[in-house]
PQR file with spaces between the fields and no chain letter, atoms N, CA, C, O and H, PARSE charges and radii, in Angstrom:
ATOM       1  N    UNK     1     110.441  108.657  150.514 -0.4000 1.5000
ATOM       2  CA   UNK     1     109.544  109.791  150.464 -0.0000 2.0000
ATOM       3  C    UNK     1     110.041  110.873  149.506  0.5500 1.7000
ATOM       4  O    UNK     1     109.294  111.813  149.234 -0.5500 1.4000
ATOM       5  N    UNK     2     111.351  110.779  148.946 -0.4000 1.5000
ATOM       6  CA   UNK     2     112.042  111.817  148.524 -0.0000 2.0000
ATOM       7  C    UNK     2     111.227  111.502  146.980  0.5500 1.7000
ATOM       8  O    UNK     2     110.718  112.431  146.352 -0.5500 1.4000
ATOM       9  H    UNK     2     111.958  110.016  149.167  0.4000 1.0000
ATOM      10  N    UNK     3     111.194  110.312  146.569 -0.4000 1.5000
ATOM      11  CA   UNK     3     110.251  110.240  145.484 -0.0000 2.0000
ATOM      12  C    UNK     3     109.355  110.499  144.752  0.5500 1.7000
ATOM      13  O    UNK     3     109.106  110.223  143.579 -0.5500 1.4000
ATOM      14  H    UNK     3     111.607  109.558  147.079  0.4000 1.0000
ATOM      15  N    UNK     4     108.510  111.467  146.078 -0.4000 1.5000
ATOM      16  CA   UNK     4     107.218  112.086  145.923 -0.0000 2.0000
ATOM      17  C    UNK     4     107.212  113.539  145.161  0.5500 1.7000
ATOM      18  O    UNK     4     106.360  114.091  144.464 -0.5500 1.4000
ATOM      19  H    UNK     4     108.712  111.692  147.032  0.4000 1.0000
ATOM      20  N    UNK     5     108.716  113.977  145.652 -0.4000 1.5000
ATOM      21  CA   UNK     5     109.380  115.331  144.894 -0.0000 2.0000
ATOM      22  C    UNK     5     108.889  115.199  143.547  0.5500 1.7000
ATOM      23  O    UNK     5     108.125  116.029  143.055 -0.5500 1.4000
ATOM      24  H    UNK     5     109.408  113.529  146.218  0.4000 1.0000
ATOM      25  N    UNK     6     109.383  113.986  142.821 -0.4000 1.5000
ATOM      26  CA   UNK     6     109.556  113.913  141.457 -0.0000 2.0000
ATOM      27  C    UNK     6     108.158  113.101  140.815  0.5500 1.7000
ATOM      28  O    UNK     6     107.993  113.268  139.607 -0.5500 1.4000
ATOM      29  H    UNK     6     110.004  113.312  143.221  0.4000 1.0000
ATOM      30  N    UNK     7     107.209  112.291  141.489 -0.4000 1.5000
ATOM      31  CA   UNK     7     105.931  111.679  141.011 -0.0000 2.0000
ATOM      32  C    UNK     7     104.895  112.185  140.782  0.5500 1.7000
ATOM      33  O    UNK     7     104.104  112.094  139.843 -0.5500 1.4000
ATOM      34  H    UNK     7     107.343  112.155  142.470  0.4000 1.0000
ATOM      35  N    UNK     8     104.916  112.802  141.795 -0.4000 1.5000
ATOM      36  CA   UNK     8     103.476  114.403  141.881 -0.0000 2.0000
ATOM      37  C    UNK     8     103.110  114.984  140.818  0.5500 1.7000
ATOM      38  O    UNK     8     102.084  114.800  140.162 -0.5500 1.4000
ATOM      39  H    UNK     8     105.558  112.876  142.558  0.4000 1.0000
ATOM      40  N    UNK     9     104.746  116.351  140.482 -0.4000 1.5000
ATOM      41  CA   UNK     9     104.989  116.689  139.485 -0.0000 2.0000
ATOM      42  C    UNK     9     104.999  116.013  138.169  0.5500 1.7000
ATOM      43  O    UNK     9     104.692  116.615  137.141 -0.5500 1.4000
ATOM      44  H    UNK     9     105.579  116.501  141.014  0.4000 1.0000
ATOM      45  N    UNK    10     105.418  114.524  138.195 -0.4000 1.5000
ATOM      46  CA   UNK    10     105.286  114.134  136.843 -0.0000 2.0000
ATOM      47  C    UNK    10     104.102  114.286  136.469  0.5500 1.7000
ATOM      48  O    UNK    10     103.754  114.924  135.475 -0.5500 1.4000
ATOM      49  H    UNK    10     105.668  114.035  139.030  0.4000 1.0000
ATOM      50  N    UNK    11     102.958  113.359  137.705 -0.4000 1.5000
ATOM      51  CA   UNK    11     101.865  113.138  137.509 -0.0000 2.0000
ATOM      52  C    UNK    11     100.688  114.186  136.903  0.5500 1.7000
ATOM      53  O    UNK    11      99.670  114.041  136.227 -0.5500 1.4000
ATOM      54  H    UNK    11     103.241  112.841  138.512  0.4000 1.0000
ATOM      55  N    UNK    12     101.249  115.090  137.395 -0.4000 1.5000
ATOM      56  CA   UNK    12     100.063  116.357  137.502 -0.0000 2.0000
ATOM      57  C    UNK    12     100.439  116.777  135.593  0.5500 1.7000
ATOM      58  O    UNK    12      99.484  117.025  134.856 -0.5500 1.4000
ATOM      59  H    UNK    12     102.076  115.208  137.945  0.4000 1.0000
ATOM      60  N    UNK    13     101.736  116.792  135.098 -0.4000 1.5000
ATOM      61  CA   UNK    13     101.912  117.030  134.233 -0.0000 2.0000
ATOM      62  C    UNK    13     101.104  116.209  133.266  0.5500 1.7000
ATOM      63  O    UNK    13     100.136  116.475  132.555 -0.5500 1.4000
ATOM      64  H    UNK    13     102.511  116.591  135.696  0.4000 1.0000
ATOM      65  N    UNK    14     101.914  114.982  133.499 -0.4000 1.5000
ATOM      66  CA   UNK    14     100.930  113.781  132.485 -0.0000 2.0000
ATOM      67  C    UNK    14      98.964  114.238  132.496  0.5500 1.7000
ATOM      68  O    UNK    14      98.022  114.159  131.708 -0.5500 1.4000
ATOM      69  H    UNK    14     102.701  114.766  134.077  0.4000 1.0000
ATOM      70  N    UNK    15      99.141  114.580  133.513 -0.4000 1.5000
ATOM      71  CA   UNK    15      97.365  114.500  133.603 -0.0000 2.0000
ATOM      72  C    UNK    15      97.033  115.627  132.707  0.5500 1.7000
ATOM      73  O    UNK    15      96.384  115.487  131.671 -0.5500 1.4000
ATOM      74  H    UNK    15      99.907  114.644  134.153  0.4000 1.0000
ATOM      75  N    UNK    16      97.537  116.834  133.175 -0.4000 1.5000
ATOM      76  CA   UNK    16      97.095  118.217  131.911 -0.0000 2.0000
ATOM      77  C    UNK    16      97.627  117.900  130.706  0.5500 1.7000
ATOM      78  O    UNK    16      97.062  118.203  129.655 -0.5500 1.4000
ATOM      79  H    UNK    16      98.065  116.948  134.017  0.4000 1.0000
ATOM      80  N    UNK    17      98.676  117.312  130.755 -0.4000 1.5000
ATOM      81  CA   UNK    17      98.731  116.575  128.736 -0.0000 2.0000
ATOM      82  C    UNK    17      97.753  116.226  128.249  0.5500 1.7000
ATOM      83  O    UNK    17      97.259  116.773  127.263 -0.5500 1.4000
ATOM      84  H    UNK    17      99.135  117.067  131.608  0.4000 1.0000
ATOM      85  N    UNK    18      97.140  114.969  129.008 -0.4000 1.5000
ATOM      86  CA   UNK    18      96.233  114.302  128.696 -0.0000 2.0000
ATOM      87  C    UNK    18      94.670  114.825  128.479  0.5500 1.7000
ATOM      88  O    UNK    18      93.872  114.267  127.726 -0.5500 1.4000
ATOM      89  H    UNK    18      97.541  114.525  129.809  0.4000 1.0000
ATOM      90  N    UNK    19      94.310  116.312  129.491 -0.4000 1.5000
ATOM      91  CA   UNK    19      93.704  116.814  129.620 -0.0000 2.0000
ATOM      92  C    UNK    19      93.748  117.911  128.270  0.5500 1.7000
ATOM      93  O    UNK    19      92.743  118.261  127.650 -0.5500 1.4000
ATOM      94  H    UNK    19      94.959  116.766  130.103  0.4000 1.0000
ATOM      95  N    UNK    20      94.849  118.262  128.039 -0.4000 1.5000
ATOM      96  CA   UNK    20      95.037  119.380  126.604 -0.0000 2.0000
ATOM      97  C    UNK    20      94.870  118.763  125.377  0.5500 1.7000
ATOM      98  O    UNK    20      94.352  119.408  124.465 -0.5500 1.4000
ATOM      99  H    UNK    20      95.665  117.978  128.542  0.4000 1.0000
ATOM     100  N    UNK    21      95.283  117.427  125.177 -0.4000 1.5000
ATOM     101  CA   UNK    21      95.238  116.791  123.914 -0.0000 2.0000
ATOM     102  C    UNK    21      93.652  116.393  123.860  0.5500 1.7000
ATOM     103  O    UNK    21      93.075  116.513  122.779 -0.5500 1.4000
ATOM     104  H    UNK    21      95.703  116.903  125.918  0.4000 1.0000
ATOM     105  N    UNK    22      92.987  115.954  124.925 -0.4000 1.5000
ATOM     106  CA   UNK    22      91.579  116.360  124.706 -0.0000 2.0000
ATOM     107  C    UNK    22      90.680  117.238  124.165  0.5500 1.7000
ATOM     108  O    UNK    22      89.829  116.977  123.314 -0.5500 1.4000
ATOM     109  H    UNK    22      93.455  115.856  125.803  0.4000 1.0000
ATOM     110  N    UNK    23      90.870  118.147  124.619 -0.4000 1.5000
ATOM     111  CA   UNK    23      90.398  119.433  124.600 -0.0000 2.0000
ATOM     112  C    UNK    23      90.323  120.561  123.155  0.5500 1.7000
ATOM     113  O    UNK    23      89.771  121.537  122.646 -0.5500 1.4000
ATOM     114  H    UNK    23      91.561  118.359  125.310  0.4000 1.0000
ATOM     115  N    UNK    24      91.657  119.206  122.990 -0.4000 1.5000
ATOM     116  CA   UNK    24      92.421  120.194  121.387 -0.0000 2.0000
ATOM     117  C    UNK    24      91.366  119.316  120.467  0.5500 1.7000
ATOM     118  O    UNK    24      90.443  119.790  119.804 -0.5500 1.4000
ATOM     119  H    UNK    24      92.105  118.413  123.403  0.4000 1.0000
ATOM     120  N    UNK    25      91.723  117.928  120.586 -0.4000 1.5000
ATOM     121  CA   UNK    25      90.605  117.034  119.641 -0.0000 2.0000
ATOM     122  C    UNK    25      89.171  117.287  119.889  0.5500 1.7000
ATOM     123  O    UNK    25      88.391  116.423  119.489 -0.5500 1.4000
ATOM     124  H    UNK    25      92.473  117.543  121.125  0.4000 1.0000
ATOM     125  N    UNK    26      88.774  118.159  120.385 -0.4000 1.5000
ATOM     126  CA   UNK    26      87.276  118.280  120.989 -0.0000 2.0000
ATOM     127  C    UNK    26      87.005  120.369  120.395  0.5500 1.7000
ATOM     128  O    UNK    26      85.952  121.001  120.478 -0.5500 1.4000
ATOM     129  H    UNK    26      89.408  118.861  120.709  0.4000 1.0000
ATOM     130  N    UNK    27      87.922  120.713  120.036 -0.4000 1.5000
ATOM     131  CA   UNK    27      88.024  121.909  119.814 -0.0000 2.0000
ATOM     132  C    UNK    27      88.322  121.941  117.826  0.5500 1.7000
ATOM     133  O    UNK    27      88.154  122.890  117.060 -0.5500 1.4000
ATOM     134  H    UNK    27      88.777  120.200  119.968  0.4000 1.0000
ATOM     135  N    UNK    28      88.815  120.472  117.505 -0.4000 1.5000
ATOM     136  CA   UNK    28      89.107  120.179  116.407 -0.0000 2.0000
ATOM     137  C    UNK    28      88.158  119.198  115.206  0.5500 1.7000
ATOM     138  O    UNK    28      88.347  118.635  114.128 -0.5500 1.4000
ATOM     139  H    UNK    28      88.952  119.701  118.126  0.4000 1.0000
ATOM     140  N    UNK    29      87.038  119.434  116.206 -0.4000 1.5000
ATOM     141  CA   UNK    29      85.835  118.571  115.644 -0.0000 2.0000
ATOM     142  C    UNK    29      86.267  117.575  115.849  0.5500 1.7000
ATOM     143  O    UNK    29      85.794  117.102  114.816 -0.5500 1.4000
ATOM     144  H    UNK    29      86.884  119.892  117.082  0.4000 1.0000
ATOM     145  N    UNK    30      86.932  116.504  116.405 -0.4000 1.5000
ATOM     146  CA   UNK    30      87.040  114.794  116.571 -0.0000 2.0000
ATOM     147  C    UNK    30      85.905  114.302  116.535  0.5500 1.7000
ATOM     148  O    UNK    30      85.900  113.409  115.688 -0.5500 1.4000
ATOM     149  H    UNK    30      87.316  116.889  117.245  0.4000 1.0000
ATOM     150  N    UNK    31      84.952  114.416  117.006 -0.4000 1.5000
ATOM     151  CA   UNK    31      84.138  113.793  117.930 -0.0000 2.0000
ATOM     152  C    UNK    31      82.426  114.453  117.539  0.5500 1.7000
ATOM     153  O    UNK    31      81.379  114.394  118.184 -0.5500 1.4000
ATOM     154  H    UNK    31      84.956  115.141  117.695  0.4000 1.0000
ATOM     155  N    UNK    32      82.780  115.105  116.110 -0.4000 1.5000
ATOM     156  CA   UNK    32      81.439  115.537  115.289 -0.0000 2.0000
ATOM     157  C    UNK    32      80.219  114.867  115.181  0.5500 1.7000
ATOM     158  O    UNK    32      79.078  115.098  115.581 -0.5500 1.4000
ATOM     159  H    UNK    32      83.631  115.153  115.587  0.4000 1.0000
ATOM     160  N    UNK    33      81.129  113.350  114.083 -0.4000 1.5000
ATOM     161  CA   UNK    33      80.231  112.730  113.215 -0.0000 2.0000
ATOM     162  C    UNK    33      80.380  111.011  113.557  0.5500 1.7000
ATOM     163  O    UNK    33      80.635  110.081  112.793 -0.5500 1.4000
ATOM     164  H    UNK    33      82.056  113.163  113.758  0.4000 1.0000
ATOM     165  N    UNK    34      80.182  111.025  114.621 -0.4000 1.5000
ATOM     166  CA   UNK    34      80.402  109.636  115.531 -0.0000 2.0000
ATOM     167  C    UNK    34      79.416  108.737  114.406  0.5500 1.7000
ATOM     168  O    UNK    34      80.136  107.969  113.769 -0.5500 1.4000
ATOM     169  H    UNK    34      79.975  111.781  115.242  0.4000 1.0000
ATOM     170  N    UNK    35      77.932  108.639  114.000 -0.4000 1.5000
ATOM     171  CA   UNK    35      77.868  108.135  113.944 -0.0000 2.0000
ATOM     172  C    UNK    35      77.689  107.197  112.508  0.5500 1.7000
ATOM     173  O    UNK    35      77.266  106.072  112.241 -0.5500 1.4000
ATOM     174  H    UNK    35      77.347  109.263  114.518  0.4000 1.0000
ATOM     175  N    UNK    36      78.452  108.711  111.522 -0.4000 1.5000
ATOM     176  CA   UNK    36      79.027  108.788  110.291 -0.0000 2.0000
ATOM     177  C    UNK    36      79.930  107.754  109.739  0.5500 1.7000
ATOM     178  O    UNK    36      79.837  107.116  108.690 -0.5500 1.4000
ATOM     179  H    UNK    36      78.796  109.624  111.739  0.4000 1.0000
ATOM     180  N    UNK    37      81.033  107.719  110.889 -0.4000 1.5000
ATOM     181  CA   UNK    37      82.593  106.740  111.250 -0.0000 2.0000
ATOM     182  C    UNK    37      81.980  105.238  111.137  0.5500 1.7000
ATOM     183  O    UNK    37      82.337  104.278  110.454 -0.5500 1.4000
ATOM     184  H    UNK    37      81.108  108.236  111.741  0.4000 1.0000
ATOM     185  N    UNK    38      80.627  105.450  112.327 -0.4000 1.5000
ATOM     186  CA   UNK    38      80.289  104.235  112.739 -0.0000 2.0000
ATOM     187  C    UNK    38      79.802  103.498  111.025  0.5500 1.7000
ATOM     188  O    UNK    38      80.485  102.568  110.597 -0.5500 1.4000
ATOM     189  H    UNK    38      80.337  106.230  112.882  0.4000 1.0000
ATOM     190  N    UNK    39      78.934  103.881  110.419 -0.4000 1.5000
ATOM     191  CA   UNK    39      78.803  103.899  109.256 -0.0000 2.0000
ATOM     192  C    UNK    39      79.031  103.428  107.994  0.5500 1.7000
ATOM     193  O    UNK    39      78.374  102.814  107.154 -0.5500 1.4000
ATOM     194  H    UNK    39      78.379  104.637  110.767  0.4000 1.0000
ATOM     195  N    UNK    40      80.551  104.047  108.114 -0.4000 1.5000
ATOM     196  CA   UNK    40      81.506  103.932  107.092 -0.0000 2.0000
ATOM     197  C    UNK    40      82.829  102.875  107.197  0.5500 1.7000
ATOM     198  O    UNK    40      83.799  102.908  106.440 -0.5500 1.4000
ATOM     199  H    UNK    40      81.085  104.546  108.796  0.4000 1.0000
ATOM     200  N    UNK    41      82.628  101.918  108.337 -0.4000 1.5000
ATOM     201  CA   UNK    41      83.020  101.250  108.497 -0.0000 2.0000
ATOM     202  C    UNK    41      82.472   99.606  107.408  0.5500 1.7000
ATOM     203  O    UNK    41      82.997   98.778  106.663 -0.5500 1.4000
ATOM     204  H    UNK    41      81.840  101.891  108.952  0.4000 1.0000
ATOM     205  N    UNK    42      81.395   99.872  107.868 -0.4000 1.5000
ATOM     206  CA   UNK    42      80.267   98.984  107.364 -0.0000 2.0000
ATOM     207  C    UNK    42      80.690   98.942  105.669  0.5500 1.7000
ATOM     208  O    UNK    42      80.919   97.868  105.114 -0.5500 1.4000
ATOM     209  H    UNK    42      80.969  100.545  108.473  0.4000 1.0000
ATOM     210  N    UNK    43      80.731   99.750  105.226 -0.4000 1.5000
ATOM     211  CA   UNK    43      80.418  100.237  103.382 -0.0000 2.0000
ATOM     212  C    UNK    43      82.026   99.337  102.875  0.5500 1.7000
ATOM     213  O    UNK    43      83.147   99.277  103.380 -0.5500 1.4000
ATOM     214  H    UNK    43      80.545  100.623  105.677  0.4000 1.0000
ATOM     215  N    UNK    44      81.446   98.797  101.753 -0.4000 1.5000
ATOM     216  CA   UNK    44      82.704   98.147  101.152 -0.0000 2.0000
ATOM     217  C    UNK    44      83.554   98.419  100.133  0.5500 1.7000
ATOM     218  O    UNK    44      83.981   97.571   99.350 -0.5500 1.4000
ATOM     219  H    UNK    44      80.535   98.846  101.343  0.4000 1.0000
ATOM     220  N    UNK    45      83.885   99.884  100.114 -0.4000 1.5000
ATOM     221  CA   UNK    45      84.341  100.831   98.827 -0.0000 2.0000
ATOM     222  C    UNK    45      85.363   99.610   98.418  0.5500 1.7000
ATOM     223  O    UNK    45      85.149   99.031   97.353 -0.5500 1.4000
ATOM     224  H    UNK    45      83.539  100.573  100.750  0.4000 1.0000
ATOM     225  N    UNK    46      86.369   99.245   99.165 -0.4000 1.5000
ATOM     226  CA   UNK    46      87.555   98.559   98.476 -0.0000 2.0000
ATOM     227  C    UNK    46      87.049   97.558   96.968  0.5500 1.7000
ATOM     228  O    UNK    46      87.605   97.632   95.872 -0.5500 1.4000
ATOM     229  H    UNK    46      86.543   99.716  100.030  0.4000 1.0000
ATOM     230  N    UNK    47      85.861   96.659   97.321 -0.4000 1.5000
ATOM     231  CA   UNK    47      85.585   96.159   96.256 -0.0000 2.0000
ATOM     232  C    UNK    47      85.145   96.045   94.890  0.5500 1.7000
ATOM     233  O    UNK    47      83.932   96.051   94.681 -0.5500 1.4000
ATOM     234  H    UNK    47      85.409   96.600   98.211  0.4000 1.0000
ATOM     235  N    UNK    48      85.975   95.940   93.905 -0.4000 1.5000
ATOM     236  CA   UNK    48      85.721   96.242   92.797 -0.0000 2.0000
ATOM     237  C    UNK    48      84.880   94.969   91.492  0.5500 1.7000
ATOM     238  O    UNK    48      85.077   93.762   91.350 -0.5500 1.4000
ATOM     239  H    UNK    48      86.960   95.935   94.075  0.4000 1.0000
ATOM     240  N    UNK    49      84.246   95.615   90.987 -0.4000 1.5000
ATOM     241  CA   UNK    49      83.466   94.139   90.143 -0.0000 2.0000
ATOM     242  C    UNK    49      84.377   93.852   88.980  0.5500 1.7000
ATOM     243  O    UNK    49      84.128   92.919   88.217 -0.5500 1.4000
ATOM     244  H    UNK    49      84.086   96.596   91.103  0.4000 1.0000
């Protein structure tokens, strides 16, 4: 049970990390031009004639 001292706390931490690095990419435009990405996947710039 003494385990719980130290899992909780990790946990809760990991979770607002996870929760801030969101928030930051969502505050940083990530998630603008979804379907731009989707897009530009498709297009075959690399090839040259």
């Amino acid at each position: 049970m003494e385990v719980l001292l130290y899992l909780i706390p990790m946990a809760l931490l990991l979770g607002l990390s996870g929760l801030a690095a969101f928030l930051w990419s969502l505050k940083n435009g990530q998630y603008d031009d979804v379907k731009g990405a989707a897009l530009r996947v498709l297009t075959d710039d690399d090839i040259r004639p």
